[in-house]
N, C-alpha and C positions, 0 to 999 in steps of 0.2 A: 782733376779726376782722381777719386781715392780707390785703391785696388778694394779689391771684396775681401773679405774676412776666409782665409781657410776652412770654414765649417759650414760657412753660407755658399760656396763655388759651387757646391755638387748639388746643392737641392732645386730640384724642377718649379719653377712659377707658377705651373700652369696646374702642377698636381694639387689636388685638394688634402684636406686633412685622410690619417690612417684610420683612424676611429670617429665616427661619427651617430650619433642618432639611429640614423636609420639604417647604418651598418650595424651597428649594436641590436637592434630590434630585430632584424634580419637573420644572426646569428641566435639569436633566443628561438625565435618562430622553428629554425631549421632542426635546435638539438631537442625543441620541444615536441616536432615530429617525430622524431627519431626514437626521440624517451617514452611516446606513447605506443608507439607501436611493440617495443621491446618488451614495454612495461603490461599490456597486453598480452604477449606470447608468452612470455614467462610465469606472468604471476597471474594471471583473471580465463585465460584462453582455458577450455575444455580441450585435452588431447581425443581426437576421435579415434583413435585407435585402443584407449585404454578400453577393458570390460573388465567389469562394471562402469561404467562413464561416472568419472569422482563429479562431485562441485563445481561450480566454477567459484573463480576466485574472489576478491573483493576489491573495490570496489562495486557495488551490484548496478551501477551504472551501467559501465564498462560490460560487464556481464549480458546486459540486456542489451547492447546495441550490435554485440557478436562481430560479424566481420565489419560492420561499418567504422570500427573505431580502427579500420585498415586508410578510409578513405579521411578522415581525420587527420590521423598520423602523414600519410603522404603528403595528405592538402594543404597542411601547415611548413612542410619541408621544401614545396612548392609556391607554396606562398614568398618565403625565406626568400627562397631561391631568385624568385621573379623582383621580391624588393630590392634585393640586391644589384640587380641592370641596371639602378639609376644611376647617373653622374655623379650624385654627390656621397657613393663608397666607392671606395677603393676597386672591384669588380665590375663597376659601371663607365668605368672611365680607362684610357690609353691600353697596355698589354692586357689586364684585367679582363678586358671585355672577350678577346680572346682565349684567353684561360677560361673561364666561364663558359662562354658557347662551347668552345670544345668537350671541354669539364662534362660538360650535361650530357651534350652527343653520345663524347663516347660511354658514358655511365649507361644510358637507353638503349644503345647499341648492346653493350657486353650485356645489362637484363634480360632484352629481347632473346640472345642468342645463346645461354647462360636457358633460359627459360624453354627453346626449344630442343637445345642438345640433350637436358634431365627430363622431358616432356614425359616419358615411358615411366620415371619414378622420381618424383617429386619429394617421395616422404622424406627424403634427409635431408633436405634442403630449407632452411626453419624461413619463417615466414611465405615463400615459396610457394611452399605447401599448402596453406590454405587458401590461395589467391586463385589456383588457377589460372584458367583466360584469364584473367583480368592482370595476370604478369603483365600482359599486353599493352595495359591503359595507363600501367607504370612505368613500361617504355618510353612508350609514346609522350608520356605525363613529362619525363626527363627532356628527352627530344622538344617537346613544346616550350619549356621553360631555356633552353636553347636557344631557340628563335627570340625571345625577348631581348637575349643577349643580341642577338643578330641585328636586332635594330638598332642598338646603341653601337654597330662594329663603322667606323670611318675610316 
């Protein structure tokens, strides 16, 4: 019987690799939500408060779809989110899956509640702001992606 090698004793069998495929695609979908929505409020969004109301920005895409490129942006971040519960990343498998379920809970919890304490004034609060109710369905949206993890939790 030959002892293990000092570099191999600590590594788990059962874990799969840190980087893989579908973690990789995961993490693009999630920063590609993110980048859209920012990319949106920043550079293409109409401020409704300005008068004279300037332009909107470019691309005229983006322009035209107005708040839908809200449910875009989320949808993709959510997407990310929900690929990620599989077993074979890192988030879908052993403590991961914990971090994650919680991860999301509590992110939909603090928007939900975040959403209702500002509910009297909004405007400072950047994207926020143009959602309205629908803070609500981005809660909830966190919360449901949650549950995905929940199935993967042993």
């Amino acid at each position: 019987m030959t002892k293990p090698k000092a570099a191999k004793q600590y590594v788990d069998p059962t874990a799969g690799p840190l980087l893989t495929t579908r973690f990789a695609i995961s993490l693009l979908l999630i920063v590609l939500g993110i980048a859209w929505i920012a990319y949106y409020y920043i550079q293409v969004r109409v401020d409704p408060t300005a008068v004279p109301a300037p332009k909107a920005g470019k691309p005229a895409f983006m322009a035209d779809l107005k708040d839908w490129n809200y449910a875009i942006g989320f949808g993709l971040a959510f997407l990310g989110l929900g690929l990620s519960a599989h077993p074979s990343t890192p988030l879908g498998r052993g403590r991961g899956v914990v971090v994650g379920m919680l991860g999301c809970f509590l992110v939909g919890l603090i928007w939900i509640c975040t959403f209702y304490v500002l509910s009297t004034d909004l405007s400072k609060v950047p994207v926020m702001n143009d959602l309205d109710q629908f803070n609500l369905m981005v809660g909830i949206g966190f919360m449901a992606v949650g549950f995905t993890f929940a199935t993967r939790w042993e």
